[in-house]
N, C-alpha and C positions, 0 to 999 in steps of 0.2 A: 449605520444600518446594523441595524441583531438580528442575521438571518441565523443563526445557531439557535438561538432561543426556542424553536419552533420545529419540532417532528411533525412529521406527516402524521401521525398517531394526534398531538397534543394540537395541533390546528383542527382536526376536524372533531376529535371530543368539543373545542372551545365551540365550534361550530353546531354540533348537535346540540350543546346544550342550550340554545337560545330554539325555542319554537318558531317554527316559519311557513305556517299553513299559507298557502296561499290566498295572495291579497292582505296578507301581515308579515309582510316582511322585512319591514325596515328597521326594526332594532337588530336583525343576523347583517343586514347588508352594512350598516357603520360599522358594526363591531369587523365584517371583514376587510371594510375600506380601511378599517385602522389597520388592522395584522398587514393587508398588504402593505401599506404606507411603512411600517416597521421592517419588510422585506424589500424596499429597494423598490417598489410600485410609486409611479403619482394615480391617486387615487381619488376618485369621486362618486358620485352620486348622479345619474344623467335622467335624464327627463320623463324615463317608465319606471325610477324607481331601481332600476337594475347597480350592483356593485362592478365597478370597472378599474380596474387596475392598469397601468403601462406602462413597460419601461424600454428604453430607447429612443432614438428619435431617425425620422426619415420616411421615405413615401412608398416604402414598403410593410405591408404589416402579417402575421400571425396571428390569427384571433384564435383562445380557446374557451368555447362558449358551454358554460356548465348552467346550473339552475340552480338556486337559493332556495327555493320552495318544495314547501312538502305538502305527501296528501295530509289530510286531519290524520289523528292518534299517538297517543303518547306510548311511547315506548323508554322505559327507565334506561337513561345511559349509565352505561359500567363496560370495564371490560374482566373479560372472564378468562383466562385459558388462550390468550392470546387474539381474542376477540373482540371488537369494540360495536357493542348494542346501541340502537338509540334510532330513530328516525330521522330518515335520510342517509341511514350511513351507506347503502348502497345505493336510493336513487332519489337526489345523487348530490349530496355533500361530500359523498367518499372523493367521487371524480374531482368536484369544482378543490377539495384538498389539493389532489395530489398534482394540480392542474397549478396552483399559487404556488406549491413550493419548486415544484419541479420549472417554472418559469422563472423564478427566482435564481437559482441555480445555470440558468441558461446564457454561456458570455454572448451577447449580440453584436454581430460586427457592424461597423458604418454604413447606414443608408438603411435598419431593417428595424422595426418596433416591437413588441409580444407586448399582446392583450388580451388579459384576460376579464372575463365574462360573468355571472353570479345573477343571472337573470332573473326576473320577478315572473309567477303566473302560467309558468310551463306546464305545470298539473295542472289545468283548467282548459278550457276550450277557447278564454280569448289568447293562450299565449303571447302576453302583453307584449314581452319582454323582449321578445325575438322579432315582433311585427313593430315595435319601435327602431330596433338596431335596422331593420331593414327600409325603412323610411328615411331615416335620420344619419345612422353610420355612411359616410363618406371621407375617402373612396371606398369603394368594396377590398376588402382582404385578399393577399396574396393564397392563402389557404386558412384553413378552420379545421378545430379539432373541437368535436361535442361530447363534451361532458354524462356520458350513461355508462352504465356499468357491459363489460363487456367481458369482464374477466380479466388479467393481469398478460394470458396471452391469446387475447382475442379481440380482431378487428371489425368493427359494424359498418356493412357497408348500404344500407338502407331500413326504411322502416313502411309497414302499413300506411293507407291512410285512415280518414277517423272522420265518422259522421255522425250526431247524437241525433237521435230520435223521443219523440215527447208525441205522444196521441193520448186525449182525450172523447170521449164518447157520455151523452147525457140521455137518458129516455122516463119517459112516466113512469114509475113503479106500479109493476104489474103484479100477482098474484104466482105464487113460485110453484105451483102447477098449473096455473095456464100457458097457451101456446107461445106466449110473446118471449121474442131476444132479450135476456140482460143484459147490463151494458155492463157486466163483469163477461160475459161470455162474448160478444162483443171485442173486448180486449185482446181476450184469449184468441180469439179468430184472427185480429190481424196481426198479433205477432206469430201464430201457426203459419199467415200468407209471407210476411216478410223471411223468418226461417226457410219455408220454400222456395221464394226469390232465390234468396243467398245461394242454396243447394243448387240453382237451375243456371245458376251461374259460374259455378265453380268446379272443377273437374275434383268428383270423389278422392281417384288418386296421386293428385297430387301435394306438395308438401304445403302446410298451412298458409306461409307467407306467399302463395299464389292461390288460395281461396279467398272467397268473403266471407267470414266467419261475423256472426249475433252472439251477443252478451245480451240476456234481460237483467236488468240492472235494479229495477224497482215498479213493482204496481198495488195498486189502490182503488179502493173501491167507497164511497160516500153515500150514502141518501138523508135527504129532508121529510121522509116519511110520502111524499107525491114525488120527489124526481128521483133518480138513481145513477150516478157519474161512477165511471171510473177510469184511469189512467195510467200509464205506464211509460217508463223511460227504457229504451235500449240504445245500443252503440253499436255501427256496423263498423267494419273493419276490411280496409279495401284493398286489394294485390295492385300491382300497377297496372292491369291490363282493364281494369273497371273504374269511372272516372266518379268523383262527386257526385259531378251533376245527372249521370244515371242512376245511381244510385238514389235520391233528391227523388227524381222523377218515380221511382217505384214507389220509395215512402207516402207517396203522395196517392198515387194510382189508387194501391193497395188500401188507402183508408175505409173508403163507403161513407156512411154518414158522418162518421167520426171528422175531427179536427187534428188535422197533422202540423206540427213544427218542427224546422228541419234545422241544426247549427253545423255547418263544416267547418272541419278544424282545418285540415288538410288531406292533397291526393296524396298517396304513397309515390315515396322517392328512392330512388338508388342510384349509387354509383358503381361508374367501370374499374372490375377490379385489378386493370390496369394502370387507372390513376397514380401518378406519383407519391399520393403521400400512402397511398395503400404498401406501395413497394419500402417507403422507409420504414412503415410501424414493421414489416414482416423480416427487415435485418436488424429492427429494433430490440424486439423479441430475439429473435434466431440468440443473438450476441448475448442476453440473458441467461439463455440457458431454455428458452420455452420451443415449442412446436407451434408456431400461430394456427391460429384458424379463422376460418372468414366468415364472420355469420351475415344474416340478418333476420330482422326483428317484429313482430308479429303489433308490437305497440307502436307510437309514433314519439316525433321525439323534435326537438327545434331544428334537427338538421331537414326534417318537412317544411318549413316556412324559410330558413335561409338558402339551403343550398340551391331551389330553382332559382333566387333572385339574385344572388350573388356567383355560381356556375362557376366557382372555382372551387379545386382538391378540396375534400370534405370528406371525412371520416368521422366516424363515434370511437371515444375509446374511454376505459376505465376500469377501475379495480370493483371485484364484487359481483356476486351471482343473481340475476336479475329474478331468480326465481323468488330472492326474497324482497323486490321490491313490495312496500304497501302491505307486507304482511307485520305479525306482532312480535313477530322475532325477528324482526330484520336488523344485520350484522355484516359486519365485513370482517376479513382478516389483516390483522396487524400487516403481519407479515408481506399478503397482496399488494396491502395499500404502499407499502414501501418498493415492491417490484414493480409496481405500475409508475411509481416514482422514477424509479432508474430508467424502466422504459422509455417513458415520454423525454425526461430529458436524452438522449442519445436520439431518438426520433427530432426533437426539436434543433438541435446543433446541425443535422445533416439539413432542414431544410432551411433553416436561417441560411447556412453555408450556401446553399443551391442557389439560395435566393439573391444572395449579395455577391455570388459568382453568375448572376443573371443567367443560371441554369434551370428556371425553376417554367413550369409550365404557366404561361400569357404574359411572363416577364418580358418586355421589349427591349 
């Protein structure tokens, strides 16, 4: 085993530097089955395509479920100033990093496994990756740690849900001062009615992550000289108190003539932040030297698709400011990545321990 070989730093540069858009991910996912396999992981390849790592043996497990994939765009990796550039280093190569070395590191006592996770598809709306592990992973995990950036001392304890909207609208090309509707204005009108849905839903003052907040994300507009289409994609964003499938149902309402398609990703999830594992990430921290905080999170994240099915401890955690998820300067700090490193392991020892001391919450 050369687990010395490999910083936290020198795995996730190795990491950033293979591209992994979504739905191309399988030259980062060997190359990480290897580095695990080189860390003390038995490592393979399972059936969404996801990179999965294990070590241990027994009928208790740990899973820490990161994501392999990125959105599109290149961003030149370097590091600068103690900064290491490149896509995905915060969301979320940085985590699924600090997530392999810091399990590597982790002594596991008899009876308990840690596995970790490098999921395929998490940026897209079929979340392959995560609705395989949840069909397919058996038994369900003793707890779960997801891989998004949360900050080095900050724990995520839910997220948004996420419904993508796609309306089209076609009409005969009219004469652009006569009376008739375009079907760019058209457009314009119902995402004006969906924006007001969302408002008539959501209490002004309260704090984001209990609105429904609209992204317009793309629209277009075509003619063949007699017809004139236009279309547009938006994303709603749902608090826990407003369900998919209402949300589903206004999209639909609200069209008029138009053609509405509806894709849910997921309702929004959270957990109690009395949970056990919330309690060890916050003496995980403490003992660092940090002041936790307890967020949550306005995007979605695989802890949406796993945690209702699997309803054990489940937390988000990771190194890196989500604000620069998806943008062109997105970076993490050296420095973070390595205190999120020491984090998780000291967070990982106590629950292994809990767990093999049949201390741990739905242990029998």
């Amino acid at each position: 085993m050369t687990v010395g070989i490999w910083t936290a730093a020198s795995l996730l540069e190795g990491l950033l530097r293979i591209p992994s858009p979504s739905g191309h991910e399988a030259e980062a996912v060997a190359w990480l089955c290897e580095r695990m396999t080189e860390l003390g992981y038995h490592a393979e390849v399972d059936g969404a395509g996801n990179a999965v790592g294990t070590r241990g043996d027994g009928p208790y497990e740990v899973m820490l479920l990161g994501h392999i994939d990125t959105v599109p765009g290149r961003v030149p990796v370097r590091q600068v100033d103690g900064l290491l550039y490149g896509r995905g280093a915060v969301d979320a190569k940085g985590p699924l990093a600090a997530f392999v070395l810091a399990g590597s590191h982790v002594a596991l006592p008899p009876g308990v496994r840690l596995t970790v996770v490098g999921a395929v598809e998490e940026e897209v709306m079929s979340s392959r990756g995560a609705h395989w592990l949840v069909d397919h992973h058996q038994p369900k995990p003793c707890a779960v740690i997801i891989g998004e950036p949360s900050g080095w001392d900050g724990v995520v304890l839910g997220y948004k849900g996420s419904v993508a909207v796609e309306y089209q609208v076609a009409r005969p090309i009219g004469h652009s001062a006569g009376p008739e509707t375009t079907a760019a204005a058209l457009a314009v009108d119902y995402w004006n009615k969906l924006v007001a849905w969302a408002a008539s839903r959501s209490d002004p003052t309260a704090r984001s992550f209990d609105q429904v907040t609209t992204t317009l994300l793309a629209i277009n507009t075509t003619t063949d000289g007699l017809t004139e289409q236009a279309w547009l994609r938006a994303n709603l964003r749902l608090p826990p108190a407003v369900s998919p499938a209402e949300a589903v149902a206004a999209a639909h309402q609200l069209a008029g003539i138009g053609d509405v398609r509806v894709h849910v990703n997921a309702p929004a999830f959270r957990v109690d932040k009395r949970s056990p594992l919330v309690s060890v990430f916050l003496a995980a921290i403490r003992e660092s030297g940090g002041q936790p905080k307890l967020k949550v999170k306005t995007g979605t994240s695989d802890m949406n698709i796993v945690g209702p099915a699997w309803g054990c401890p489940i937390v988000a955690y990771g190194p890196g400011d989500s604000r620069l998820d998806h943008t062109p300067h997105e970076h993490v700090s050296v420095a973070e990545l390595e205190q999120a490193v020491a984090v998780l392991e000291r967070a990982l020892e106590r629950v292994v321990a809990q767990i093999a001391q049949q201390r741990w919450e739905g242990i029998q």
